[in-house]
GURO-825237 format. One record per residue: residue in one letter; chain; x negated, y negated, z negated of N, C-alpha, C, O in turn. Coordinates in steps of 0.02 Angstrom, whole numbers, plus 50000, padded with zeros to 5 digits. Layout:
<rs>
(r A,A,(X,Y,Z),(X,Y,Z),(X,Y,Z),(X,Y,Z))
...
</rs>
This chain:
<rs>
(r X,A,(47151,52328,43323),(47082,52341,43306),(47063,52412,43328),(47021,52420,43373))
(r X,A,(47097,52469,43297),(47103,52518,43305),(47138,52545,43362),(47196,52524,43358))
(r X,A,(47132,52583,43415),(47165,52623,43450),(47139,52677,43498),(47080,52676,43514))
(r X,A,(47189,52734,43525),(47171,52773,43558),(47220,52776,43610),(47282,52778,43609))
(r X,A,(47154,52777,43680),(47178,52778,43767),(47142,52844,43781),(47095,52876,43757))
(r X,A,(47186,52848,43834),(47132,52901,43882),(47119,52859,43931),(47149,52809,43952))
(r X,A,(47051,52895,43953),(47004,52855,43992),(46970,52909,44037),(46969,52965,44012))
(r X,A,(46939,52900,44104),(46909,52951,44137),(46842,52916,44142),(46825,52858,44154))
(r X,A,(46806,52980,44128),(46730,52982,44151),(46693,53012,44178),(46693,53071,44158))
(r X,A,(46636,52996,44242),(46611,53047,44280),(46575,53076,44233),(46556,53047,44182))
(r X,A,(46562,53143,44250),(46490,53185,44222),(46444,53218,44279),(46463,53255,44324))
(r X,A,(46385,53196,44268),(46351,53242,44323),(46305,53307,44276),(46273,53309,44224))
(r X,A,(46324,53352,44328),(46312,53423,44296),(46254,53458,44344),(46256,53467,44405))
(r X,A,(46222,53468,44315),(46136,53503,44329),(46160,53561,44347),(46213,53581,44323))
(r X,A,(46112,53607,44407),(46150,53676,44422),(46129,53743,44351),(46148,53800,44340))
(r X,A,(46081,53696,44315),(46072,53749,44261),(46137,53751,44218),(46159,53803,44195))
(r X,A,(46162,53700,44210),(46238,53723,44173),(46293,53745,44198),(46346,53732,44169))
(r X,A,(46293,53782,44256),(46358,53806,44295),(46332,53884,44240),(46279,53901,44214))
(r X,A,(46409,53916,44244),(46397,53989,44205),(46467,53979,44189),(46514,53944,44208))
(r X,A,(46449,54037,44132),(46529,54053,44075),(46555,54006,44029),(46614,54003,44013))
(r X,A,(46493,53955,43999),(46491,53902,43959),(46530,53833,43985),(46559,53796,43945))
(r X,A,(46526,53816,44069),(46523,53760,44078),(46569,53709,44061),(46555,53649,44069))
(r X,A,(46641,53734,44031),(46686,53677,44009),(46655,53657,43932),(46649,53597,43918))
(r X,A,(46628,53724,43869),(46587,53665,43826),(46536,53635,43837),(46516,53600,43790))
(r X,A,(46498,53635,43893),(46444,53612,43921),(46468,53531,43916),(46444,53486,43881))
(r X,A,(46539,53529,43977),(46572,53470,43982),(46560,53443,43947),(46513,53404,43948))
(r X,A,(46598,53450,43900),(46625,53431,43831),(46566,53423,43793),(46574,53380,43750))
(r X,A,(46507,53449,43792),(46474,53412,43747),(46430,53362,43765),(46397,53329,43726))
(r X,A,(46431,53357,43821),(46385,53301,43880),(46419,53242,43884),(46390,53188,43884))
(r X,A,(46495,53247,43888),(46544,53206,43867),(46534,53163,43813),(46520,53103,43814))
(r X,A,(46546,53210,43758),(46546,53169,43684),(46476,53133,43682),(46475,53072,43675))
(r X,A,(46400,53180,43690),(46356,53140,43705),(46353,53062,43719),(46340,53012,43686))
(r X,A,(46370,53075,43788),(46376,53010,43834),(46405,52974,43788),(46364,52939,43758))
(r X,A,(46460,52968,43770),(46522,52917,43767),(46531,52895,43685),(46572,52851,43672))
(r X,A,(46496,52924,43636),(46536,52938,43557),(46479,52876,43542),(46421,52885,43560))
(r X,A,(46497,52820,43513),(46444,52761,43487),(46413,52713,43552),(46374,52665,43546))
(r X,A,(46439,52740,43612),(46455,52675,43643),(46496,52623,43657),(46556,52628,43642))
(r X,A,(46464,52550,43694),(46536,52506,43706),(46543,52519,43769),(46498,52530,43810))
(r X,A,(46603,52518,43778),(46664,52502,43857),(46663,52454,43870),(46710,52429,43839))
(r X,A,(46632,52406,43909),(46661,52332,43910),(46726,52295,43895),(46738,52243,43864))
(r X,A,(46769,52343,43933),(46848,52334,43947),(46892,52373,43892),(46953,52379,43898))
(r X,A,(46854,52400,43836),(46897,52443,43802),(46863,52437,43739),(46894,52445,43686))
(r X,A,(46803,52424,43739),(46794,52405,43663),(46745,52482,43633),(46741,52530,43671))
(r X,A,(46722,52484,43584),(46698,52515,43552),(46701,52593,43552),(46738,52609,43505))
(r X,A,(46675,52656,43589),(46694,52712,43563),(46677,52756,43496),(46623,52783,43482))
(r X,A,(46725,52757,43468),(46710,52802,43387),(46713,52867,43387),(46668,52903,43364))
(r X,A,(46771,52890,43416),(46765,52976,43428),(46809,52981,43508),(46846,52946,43542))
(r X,A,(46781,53036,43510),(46829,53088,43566),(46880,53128,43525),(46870,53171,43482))
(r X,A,(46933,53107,43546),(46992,53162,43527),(47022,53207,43556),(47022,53202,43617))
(r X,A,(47056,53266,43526),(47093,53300,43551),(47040,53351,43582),(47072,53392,43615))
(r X,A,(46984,53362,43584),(46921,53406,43625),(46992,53463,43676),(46999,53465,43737))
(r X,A,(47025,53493,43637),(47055,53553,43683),(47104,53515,43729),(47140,53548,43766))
(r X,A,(47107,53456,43729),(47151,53430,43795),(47129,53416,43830),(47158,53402,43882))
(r X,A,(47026,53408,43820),(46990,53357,43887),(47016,53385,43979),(47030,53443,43996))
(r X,A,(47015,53343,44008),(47046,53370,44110),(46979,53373,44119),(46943,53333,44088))
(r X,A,(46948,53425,44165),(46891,53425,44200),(46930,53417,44266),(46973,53460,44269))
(r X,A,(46930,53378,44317),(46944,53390,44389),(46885,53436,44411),(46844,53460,44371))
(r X,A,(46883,53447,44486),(46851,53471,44519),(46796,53422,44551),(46814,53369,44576))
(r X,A,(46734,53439,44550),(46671,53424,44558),(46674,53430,44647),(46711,53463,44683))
(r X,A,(46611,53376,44665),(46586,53339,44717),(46507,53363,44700),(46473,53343,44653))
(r X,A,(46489,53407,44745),(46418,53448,44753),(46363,53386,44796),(46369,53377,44856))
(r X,A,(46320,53353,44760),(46261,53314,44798),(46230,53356,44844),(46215,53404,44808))
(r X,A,(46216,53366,44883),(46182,53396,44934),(46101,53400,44934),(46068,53449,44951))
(r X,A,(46080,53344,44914),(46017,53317,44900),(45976,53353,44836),(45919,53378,44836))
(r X,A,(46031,53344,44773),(46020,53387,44702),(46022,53440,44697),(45982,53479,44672))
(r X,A,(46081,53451,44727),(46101,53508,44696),(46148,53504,44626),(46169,53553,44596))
(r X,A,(46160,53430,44605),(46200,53398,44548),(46290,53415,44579),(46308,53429,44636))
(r X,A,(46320,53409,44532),(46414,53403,44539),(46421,53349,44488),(46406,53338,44430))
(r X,A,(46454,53320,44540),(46480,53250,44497),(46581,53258,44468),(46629,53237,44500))
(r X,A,(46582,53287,44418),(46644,53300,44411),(46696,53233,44359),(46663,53210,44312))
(r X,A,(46736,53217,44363),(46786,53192,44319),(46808,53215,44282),(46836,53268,44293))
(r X,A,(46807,53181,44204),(46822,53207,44156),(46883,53138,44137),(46875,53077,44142))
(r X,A,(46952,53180,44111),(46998,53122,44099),(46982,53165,44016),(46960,53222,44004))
(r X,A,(47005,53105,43968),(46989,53117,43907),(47016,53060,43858),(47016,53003,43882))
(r X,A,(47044,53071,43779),(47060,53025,43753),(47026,52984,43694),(47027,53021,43645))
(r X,A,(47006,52943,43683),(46953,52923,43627),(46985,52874,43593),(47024,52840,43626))
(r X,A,(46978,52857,43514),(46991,52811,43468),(46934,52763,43476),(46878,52780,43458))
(r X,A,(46948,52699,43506),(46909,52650,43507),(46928,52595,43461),(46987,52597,43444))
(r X,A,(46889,52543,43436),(46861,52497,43401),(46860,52427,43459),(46815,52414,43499))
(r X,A,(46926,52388,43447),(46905,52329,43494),(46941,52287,43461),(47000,52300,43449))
(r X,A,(46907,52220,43437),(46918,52174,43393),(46965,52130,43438),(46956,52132,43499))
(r X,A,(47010,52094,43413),(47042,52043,43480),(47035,51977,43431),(47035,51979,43369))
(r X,A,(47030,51933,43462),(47043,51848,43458),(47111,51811,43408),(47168,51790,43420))
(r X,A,(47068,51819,43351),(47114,51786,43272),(47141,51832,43254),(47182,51826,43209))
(r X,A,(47129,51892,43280),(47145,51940,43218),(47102,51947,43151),(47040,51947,43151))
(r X,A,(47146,51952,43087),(47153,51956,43030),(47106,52032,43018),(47115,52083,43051))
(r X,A,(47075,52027,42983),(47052,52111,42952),(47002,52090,42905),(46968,52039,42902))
(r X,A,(47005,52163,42854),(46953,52159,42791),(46889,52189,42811),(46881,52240,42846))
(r X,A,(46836,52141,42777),(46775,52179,42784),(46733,52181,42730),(46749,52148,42681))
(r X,A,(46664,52225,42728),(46603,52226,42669),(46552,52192,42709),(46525,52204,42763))
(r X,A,(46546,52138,42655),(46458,52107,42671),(46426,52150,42646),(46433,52202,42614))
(r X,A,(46380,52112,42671),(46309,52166,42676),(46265,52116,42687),(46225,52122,42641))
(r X,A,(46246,52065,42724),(46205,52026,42675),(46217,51947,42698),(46249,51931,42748))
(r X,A,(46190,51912,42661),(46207,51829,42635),(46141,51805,42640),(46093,51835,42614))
(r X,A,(46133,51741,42680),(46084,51713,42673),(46102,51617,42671),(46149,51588,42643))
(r X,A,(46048,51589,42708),(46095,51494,42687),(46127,51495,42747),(46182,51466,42740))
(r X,A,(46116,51521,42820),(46182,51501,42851),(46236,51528,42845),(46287,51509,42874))
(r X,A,(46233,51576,42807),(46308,51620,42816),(46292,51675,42787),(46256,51690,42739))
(r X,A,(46331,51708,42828),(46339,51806,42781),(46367,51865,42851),(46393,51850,42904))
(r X,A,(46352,51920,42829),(46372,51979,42886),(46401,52023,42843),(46378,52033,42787))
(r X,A,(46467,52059,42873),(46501,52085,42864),(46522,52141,42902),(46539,52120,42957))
(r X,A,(46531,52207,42899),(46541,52234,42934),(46629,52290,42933),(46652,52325,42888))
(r X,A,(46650,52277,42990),(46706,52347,42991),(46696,52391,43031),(46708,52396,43092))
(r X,A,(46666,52432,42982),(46649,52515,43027),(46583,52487,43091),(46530,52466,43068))
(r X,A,(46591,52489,43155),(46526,52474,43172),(46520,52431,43200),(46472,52428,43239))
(r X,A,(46581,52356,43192),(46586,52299,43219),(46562,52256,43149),(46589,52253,43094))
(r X,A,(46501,52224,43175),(46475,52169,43128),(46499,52099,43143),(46491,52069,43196))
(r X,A,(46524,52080,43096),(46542,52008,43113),(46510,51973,43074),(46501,51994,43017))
(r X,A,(46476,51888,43099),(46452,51859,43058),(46506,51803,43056),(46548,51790,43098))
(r X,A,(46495,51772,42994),(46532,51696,42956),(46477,51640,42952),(46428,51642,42915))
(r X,A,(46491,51597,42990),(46425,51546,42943),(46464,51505,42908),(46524,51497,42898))
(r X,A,(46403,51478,42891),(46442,51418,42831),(46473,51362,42854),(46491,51322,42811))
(r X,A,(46485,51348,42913),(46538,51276,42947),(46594,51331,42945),(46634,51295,42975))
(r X,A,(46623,51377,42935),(46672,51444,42943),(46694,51463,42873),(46740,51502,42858))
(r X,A,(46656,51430,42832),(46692,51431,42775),(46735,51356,42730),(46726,51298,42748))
(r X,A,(46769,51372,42688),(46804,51308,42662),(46753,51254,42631),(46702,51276,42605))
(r X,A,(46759,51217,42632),(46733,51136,42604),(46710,51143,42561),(46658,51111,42557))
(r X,A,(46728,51182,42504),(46692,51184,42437),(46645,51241,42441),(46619,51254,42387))
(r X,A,(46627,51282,42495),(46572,51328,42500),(46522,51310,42531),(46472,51346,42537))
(r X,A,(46529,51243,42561),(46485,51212,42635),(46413,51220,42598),(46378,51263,42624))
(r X,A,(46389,51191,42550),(46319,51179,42525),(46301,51209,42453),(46264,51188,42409))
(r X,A,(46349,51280,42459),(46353,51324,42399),(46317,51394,42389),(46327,51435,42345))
(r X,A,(46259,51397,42457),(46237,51437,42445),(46160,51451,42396),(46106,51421,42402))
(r X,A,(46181,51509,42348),(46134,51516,42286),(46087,51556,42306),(46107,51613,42316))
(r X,A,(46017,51545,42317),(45964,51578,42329),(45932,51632,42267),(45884,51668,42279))
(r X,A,(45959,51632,42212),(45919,51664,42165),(45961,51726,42183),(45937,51777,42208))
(r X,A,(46034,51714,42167),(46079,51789,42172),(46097,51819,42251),(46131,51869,42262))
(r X,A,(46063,51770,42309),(46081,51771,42380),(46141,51778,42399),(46152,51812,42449))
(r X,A,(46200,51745,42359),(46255,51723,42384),(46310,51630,42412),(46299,51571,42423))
(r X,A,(46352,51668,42410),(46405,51615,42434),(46430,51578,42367),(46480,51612,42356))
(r X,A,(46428,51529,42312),(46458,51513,42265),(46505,51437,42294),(46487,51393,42333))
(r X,A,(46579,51447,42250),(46595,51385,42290),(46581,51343,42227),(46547,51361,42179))
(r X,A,(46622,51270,42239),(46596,51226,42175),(46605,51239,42103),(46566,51240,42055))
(r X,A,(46680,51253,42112),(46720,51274,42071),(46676,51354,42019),(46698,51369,41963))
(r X,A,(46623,51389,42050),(46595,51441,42015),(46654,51507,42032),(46635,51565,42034))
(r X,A,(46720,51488,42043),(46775,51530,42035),(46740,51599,42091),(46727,51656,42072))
(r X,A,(46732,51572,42159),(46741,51627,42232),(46640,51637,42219),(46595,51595,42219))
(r X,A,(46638,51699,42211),(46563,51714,42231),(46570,51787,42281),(46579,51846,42264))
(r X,A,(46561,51755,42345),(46532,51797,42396),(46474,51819,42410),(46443,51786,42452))
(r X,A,(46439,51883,42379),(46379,51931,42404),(46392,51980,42433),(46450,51995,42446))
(r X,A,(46338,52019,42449),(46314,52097,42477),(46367,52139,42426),(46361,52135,42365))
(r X,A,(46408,52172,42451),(46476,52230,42412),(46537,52191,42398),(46576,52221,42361))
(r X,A,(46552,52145,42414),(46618,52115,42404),(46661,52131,42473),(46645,52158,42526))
(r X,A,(46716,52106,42449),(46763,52106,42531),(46781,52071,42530),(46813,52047,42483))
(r X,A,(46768,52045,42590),(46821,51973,42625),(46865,51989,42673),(46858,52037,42710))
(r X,A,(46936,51928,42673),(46960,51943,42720),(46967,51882,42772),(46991,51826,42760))
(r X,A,(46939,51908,42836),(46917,51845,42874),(46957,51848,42946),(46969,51906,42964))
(r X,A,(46975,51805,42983),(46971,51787,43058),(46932,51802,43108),(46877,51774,43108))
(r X,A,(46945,51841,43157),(46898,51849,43221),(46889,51792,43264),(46935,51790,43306))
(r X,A,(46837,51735,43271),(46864,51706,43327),(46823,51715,43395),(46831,51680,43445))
(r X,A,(46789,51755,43389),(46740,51759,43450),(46725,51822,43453),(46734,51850,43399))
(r X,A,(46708,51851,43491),(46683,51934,43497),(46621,51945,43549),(46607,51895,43580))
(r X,A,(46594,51986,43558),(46553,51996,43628),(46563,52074,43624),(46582,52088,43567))
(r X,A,(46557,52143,43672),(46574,52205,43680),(46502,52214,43749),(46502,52194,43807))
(r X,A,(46461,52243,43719),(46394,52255,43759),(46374,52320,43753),(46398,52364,43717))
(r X,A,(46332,52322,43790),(46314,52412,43801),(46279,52415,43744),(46225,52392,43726))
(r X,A,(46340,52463,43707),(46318,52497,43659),(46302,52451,43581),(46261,52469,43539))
(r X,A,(46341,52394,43578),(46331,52354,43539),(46411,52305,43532),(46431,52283,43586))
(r X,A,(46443,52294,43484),(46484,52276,43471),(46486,52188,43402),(46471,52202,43344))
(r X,A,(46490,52172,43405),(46499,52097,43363),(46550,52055,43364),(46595,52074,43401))
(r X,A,(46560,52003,43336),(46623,51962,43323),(46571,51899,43266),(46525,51907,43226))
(r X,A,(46607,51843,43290),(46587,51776,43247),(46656,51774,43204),(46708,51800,43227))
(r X,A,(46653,51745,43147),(46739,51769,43101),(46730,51690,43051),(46675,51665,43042))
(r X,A,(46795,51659,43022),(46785,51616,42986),(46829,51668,42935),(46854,51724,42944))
(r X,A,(46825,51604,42853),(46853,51632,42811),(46905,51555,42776),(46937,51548,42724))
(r X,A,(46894,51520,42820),(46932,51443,42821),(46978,51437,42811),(46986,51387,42775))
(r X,A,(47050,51479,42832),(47099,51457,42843),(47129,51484,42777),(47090,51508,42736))
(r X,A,(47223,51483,42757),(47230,51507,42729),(47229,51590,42712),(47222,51627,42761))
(r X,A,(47236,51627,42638),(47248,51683,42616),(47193,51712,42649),(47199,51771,42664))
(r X,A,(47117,51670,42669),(47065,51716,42692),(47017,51719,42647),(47032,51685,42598))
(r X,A,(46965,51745,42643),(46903,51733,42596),(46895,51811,42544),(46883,51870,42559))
(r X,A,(46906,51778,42484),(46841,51854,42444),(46913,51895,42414),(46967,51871,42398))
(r X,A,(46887,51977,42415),(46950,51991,42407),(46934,52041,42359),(46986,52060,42331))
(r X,A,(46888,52065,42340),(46865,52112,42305),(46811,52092,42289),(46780,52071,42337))
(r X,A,(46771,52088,42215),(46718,52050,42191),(46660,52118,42213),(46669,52179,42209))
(r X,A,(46621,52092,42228),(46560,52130,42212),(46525,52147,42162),(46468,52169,42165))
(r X,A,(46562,52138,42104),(46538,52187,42013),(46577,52206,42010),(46561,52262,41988))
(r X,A,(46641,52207,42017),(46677,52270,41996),(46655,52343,42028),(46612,52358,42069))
(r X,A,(46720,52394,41979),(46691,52451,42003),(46724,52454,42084),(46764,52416,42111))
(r X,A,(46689,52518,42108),(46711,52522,42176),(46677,52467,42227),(46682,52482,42287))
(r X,A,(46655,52429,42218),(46619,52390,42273),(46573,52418,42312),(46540,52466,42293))
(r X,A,(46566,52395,42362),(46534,52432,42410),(46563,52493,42453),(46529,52520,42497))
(r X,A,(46631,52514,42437),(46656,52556,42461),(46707,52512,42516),(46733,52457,42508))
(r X,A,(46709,52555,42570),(46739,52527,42628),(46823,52480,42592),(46849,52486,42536))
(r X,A,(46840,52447,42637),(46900,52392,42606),(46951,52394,42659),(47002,52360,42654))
</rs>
């Protein structure tokens, strides 16, 4: 789910930022760019790490601009969900097809063919949750579930996942009245 690569990225640099400044210049045009976007191929960026290790190579002067197009190698903790992986999340909200859940800034939704048999036609409109027959499992807004990835998409600047809670040892894992709910899981 979690991990950190290094990755290189161009920067193009305006001749107003050449000076004494220009490696935090880099570096903050860098983080700019890159901190809360998606990678296609890498998934989610959350932070830049390590700032005092970023590589600036040497810059390629446009002729035309007056721009330098330089390479920046650099390492970042990204966010990339993979296919049936297991992880906990907080809903956040429930409606009749389903419910959304989020980990950190990957939202995954569940619908209700994604949940077990006894939740299929259990959703309660007064409290806007998940009730199964039994009354036992009530899934709302501040609970945690623990669900299945089975689908993902990784788009500019936008991250998601479709998730069931079907199989075994998945589903509600932390009630939403107790204390502490709503706090990350």
């Amino acid at each position: 789910m979690f991990y950190i690569k290094t990755l290189e990225r161009e920067i193009i640099l305006e001749p107003i930022h050449f000076g004494p400044r220009l490696k935090p210049t880099v570096k903050s045009l860098l983080k700019e760019q890159i901190e809360g976007s998606s990678l296609a191929n890498y998934g989610y960026v959350v932070r830049v790490m390590n700032e005092d290790e970023i590589k600036i190579k040497l810059g390629i002067i446009e002729y035309d601009t007056g721009d330098v197009v330089c390479t920046v190698q650099y390492s970042a903790l990204l966010l990339r969900p993979f296919l049936n992986e297991v992880t906990d999340a907080t809903v956040t909200i429930c409606n009749q097809v389903g419910f959304f859940a989020f980990v950190g800034p990957l939202r995954i939704f569940v619908s209700k063919h994604s949940m077990p048999e006894d939740m299929y036609n259990g959703f309660d409109v007064e409290r806007d949750a998940w009730v199964s027959d039994d009354k036992e499992v009530v899934i709302c807004a501040g609970c945690g579930v623990r669900l299945r990835i089975k689908g993902r998409t990784v788009e500019q600047g936008n991250c998601t996942a479709i998730g069931t809670i079907k199989d075994n040892y998945l589903g509600l894992i932390v009630d939403g009245t107790e204390e502490g709910a709503g706090e990350d899981v």
